[in-house]
C-alpha positions in Angstrom: 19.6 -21.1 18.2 20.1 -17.1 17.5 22.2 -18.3 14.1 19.1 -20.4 13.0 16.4 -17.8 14.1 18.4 -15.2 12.4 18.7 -16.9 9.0 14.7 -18.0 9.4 13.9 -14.2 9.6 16.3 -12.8 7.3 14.9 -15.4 4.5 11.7 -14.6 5.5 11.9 -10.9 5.1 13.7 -11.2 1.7 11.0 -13.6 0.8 8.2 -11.0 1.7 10.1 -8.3 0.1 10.3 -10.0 -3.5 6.8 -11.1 -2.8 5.9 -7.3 -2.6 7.3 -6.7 -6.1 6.7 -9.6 -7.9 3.1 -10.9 -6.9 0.5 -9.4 -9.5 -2.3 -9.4 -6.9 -2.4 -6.0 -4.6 -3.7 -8.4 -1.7 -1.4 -10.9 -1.9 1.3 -8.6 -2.2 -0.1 -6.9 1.0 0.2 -10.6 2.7 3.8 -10.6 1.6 4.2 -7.1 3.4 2.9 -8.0 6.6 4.9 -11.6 6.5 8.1 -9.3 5.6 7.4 -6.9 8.7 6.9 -9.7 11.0 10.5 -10.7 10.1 11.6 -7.2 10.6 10.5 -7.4 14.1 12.3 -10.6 14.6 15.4 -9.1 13.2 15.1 -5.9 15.8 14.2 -8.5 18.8 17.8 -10.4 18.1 19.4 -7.2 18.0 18.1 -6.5 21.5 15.7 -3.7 20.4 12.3 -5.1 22.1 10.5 -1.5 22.1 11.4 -1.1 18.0 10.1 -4.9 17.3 6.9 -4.3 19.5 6.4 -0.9 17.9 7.1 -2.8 14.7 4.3 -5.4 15.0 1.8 -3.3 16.6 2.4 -0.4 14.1 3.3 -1.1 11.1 2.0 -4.8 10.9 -1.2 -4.3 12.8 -2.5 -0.6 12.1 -0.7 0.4 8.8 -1.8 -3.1 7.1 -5.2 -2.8 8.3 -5.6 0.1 6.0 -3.5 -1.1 3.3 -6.0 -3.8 3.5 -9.0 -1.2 3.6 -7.1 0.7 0.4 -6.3 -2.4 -2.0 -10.4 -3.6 -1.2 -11.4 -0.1 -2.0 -9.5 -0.2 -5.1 -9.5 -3.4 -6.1 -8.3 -6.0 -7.0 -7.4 -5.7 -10.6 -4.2 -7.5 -12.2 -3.6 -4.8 -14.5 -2.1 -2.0 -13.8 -3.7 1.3 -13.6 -3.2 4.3 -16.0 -0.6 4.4 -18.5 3.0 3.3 -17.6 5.8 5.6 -17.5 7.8 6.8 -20.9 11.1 4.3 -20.1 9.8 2.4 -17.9 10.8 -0.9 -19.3 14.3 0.2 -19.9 14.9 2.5 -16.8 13.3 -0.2 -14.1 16.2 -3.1 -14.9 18.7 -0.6 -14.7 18.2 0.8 -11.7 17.2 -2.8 -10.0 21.0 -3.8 -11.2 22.3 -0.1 -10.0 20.3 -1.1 -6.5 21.9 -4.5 -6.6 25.5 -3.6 -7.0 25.1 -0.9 -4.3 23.8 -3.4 -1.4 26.8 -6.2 -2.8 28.9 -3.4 -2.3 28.0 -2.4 1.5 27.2 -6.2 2.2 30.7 -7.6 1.2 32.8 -4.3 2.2 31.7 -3.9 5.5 28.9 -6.6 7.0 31.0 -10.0 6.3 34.2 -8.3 8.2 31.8 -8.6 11.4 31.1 -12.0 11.2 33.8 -13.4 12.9 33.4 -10.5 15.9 30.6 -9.9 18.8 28.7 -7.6 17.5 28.6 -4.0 19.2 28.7 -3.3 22.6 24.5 -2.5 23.6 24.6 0.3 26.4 21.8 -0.4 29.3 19.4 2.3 27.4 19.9 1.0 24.4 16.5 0.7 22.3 14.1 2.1 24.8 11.2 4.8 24.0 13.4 7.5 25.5 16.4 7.0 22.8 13.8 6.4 20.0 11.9 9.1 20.0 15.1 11.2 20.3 16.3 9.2 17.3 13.3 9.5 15.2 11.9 13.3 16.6 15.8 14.7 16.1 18.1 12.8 14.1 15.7 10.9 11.8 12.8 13.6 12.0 13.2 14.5 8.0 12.4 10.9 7.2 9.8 10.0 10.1 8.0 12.7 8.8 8.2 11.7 4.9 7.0 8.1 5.9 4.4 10.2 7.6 3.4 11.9 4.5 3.7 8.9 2.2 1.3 7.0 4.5 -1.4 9.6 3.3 -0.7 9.8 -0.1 -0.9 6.1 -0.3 -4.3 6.6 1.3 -5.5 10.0 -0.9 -4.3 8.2 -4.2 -6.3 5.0 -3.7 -9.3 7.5 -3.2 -8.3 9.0 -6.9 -7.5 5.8 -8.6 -11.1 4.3 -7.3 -12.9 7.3 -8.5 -11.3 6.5 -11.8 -12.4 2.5 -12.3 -16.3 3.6 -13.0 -17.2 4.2 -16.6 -15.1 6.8 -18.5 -16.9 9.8 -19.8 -20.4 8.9 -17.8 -21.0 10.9 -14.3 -24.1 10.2 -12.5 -25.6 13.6 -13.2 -25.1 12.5 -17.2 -26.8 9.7 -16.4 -29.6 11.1 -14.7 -30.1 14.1 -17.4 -30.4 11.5 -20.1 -32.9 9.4 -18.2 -35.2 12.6 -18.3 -34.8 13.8 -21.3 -35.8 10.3 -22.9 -38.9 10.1 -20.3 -39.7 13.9 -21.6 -40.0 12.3 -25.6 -41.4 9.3 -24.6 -44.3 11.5 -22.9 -44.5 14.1 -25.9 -45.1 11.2 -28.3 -48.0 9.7 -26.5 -49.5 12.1 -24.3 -51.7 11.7 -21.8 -55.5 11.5 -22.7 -58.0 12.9 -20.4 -61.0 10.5 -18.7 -64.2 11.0 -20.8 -67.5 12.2 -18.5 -69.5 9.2 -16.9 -72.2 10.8 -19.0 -70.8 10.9 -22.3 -69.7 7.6 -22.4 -73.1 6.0 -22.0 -74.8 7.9 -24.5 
């Protein structure tokens, strides 16, 4: 039962993964995100982490979607991508995908298939609680807690930028308003206004 609900979560977080990348749509590719995390947390629960998986779902694939769900509605969503690509990029992005590729075949067949045919490490009674967590992530791991910190908000502050962007280039609203009045000001200089003749003048 653990072999078949490992293999249904590790396809299921590779699926999500390539789903991230290769969907065109930001919202579906936010779908594929949360279905990828979910997986994650199934992953961390086999591996008798319950406190990681929980964190995980509650975290990650409840608060952090939410506002990647608020950021790809506030932007959009547009299939094409935004601003122009990078010098290279069409060249540079294969190459390091295949340099990615060879690196995890590497670390997959040199050391992760030799533990197949073992039990797995030995799980010490405080293994995975919030005590050794937050030791992990506030000592050992605090560089990269902190930069997955800091990403989160550029995420956020960017999707600000790139929404700010979408309206139409080269006219503000203060541009818009300015030429408004200026065409109301000719308008009222060509035909100005005419004054009401006196109730007397009118009937003789």
């Amino acid at each position: 039962m653990e072999a078949v609900l490992f293999f249904a979560a590790a396809l299921g977080a590779l699926g999500g993964a390539i789903g991230v990348v290769a969907l065109r749509n930001p919202f579906y590719g936010v779908l594929a995100l949360i279905v990828h995390l979910f997986s994650l947390a199934v992953l961390f629960l086999l591996l008798t982490a319950a406190f990681v998986a929980a964190a995980q779902v509650v975290v990650y694939a409840g608060a952090v979607m939410v506002l990647y769900v608020f950021v790809t509605a506030y932007v959009g969503g547009e299939t094409e991508p935004v601003g122009d690509p990078i010098p290279g990029q069409k060249f540079l992005a294969p190459l390091l995908g295949a340099a990615l590729f060879i690196e995890l075949s590497i670390a997959v067949l040199g050391s992760s298939l030799l533990a197949l045919t073992t039990h797995g490490p030995k799980v010490g009674p405080g293994f995975g609680n919030p005590e050794a967590i937050g030791k992990l992530l506030l000592e050992r791991f605090l560089l990269a807690f902190e930069a997955s910190s800091i990403l989160l908000l550029m995420a956020a502050v960017g999707a600000v930028v790139l929404a700010g962007r979408q309206g139409t280039p080269g006219v503000s609203e203060g541009a818009v308003g300015g030429s408004s009045e200026r065409a109301f000001g000719a308008v009222c200089s060509e035909h100005p206004p005419t004054a009401p003749s006196p109730v007397g003048g009118a009937s003789a």
